[in-house]
TORVEXVEX-356840 format. One record per residue (C-alpha): residue number from 0; residue in one letter; chain; x, y, z. Coordinates in Angstrom, 2 decimals, decimal comma, padded with zeros to 5 digits. Layout:
! residues N
VEXMI    nr   rest   kette         x         y         z
VEXMI   NUM      A       A         X         Y         Z
...
***
This chain:
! residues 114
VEXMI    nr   rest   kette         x         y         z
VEXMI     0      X       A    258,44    081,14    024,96
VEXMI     1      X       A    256,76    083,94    023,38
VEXMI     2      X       A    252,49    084,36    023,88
VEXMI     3      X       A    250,49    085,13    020,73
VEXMI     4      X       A    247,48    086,55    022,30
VEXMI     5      X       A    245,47    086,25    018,88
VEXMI     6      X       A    245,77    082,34    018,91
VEXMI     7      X       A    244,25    082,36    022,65
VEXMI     8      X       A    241,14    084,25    021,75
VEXMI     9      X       A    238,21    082,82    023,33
VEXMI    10      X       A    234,57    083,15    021,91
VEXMI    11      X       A    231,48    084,65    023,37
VEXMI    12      X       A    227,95    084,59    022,11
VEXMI    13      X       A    224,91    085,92    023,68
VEXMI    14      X       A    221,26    086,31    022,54
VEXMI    15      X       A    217,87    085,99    024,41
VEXMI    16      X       A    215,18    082,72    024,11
VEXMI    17      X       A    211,60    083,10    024,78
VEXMI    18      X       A    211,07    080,74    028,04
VEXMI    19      X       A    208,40    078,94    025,63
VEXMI    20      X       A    211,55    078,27    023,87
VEXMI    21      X       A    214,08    076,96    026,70
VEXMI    22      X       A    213,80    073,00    026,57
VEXMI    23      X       A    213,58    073,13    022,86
VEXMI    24      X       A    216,93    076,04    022,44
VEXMI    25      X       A    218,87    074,04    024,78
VEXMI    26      X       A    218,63    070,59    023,65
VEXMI    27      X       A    219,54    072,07    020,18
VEXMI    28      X       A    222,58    074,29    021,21
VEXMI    29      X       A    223,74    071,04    023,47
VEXMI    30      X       A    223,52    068,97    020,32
VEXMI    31      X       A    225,25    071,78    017,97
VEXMI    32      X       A    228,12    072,24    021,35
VEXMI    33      X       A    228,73    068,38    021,46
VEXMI    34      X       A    229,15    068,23    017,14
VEXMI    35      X       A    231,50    071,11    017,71
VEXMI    36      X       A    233,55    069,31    020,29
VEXMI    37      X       A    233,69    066,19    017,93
VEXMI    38      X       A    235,13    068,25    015,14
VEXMI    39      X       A    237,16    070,28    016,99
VEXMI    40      X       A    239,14    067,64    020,10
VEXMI    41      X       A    240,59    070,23    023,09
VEXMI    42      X       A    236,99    072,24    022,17
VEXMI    43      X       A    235,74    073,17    025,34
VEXMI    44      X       A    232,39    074,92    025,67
VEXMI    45      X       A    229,93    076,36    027,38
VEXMI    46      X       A    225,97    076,63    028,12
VEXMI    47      X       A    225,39    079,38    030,61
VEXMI    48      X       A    221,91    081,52    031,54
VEXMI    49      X       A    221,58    085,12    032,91
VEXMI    50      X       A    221,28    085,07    036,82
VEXMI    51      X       A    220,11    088,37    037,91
VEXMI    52      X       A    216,63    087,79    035,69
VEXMI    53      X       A    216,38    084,37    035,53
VEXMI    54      X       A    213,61    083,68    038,28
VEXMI    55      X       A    211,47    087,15    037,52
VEXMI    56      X       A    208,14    086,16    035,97
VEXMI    57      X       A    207,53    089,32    034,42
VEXMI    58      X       A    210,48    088,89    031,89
VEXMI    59      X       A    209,84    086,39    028,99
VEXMI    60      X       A    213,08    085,63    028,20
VEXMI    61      X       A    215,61    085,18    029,51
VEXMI    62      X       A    219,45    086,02    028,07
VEXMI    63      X       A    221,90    082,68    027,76
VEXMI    64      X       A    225,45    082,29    026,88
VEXMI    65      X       A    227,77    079,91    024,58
VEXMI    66      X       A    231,22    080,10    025,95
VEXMI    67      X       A    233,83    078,58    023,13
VEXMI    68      X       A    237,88    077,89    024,62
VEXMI    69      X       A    240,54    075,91    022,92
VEXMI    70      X       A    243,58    075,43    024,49
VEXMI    71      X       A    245,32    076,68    021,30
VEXMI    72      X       A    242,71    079,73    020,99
VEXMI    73      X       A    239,51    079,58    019,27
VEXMI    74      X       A    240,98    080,40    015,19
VEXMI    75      X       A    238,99    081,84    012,66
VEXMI    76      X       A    238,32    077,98    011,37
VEXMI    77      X       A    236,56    077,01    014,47
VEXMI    78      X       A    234,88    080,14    014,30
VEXMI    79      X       A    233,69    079,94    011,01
VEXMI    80      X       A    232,77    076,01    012,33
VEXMI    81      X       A    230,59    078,06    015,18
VEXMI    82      X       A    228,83    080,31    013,01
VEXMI    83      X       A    227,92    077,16    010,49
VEXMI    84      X       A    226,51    075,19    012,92
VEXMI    85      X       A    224,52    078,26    014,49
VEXMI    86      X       A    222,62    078,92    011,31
VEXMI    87      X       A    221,79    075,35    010,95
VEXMI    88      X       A    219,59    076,04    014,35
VEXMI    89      X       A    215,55    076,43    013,77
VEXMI    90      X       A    214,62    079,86    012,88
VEXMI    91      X       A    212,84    081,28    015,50
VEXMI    92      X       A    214,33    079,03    018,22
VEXMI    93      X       A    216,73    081,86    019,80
VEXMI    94      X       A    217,10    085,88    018,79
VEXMI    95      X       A    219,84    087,16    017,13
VEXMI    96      X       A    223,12    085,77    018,26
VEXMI    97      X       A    225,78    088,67    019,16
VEXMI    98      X       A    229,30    087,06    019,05
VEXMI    99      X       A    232,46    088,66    021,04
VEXMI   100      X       A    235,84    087,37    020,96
VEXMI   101      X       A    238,08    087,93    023,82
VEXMI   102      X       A    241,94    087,17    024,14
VEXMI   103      X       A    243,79    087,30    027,36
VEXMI   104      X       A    245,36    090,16    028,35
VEXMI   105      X       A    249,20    090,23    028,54
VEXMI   106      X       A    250,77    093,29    028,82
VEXMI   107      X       A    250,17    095,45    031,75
VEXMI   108      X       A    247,77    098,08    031,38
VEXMI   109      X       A    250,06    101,40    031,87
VEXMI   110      X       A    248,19    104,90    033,56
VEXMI   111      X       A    248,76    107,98    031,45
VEXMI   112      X       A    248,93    110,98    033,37
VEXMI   113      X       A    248,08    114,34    031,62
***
C-alpha cells in the first residue's frame, strides 16, 4: 500500500508565556485542545513545556509546545481548525505562536559524495 507522506504531516507550534501567565495560558489552550479533539475524533494532541529552562528563576517565561497528530495526518482543514481556534485565545495570554509541520520521513536519506 503506497504512503502519502503529505497526509501524515503532524503539527508543531511553539511560542513563550510569561510565568504570570501559566495557569491562565494553560487552562485556555487545554480548553481550545479538548474543542479541537471534539471536532476533529482520532485528534490527538499535545501540551508540552521547555525542560532545560523551566526551573531557572531568572527567565520569565518559559517556552511551551502544542503537539497536533491525526492518524490520517493533520490536513490543511484541521489546520486551518488550529489556527481559528488559536486566535480566539486572549490577546496577550501567550507570544506569537510559530507553527511547523512535520511529515515522516520515508525514503532513505542517500550520502552524495563529491
Amino acid at each position: 500500500m503506497p504512503c502519502h507522506t503529505a497526509s501524515l504531516a503532524a503539527q508543531f507550534v511553539y511560542y513563550r508565556v510569561p510565568h504570570a501567565n501559566r495557569p491562565a495560558a494553560a487552562l485556555a489552550v487545554q480548553q481550545m485542545q479538548a474543542v479541537l479533539t471534539q471536532q476533529w475524533p482520532g485528534l490527538q494532541t499535545q501540551l508540552m513545556r521547555r525542560a532545560d529552562v523551566a526551573g531557572l528563576a531568572e527567565v520569565a517565561e518559559d517556552t511551551w509546545m502544542e503537539i497536533y497528530a491525526h492518524p490520517e495526518g493533520v490536513s490543511p482543514l484541521i489546520a486551518q481548525a488550529i489556527a481559528a481556534q488559536a486566535s480566539a485565545l486572549p490577546t496577550g495570554l501567550i507570544g506569537v505562536r510559530h507553527v511547523e509541520t512535520f511529515e515522516p520521513l520515508t525514503t532513505p536519506l542517500t550520502t552524495h559524495t563529491a
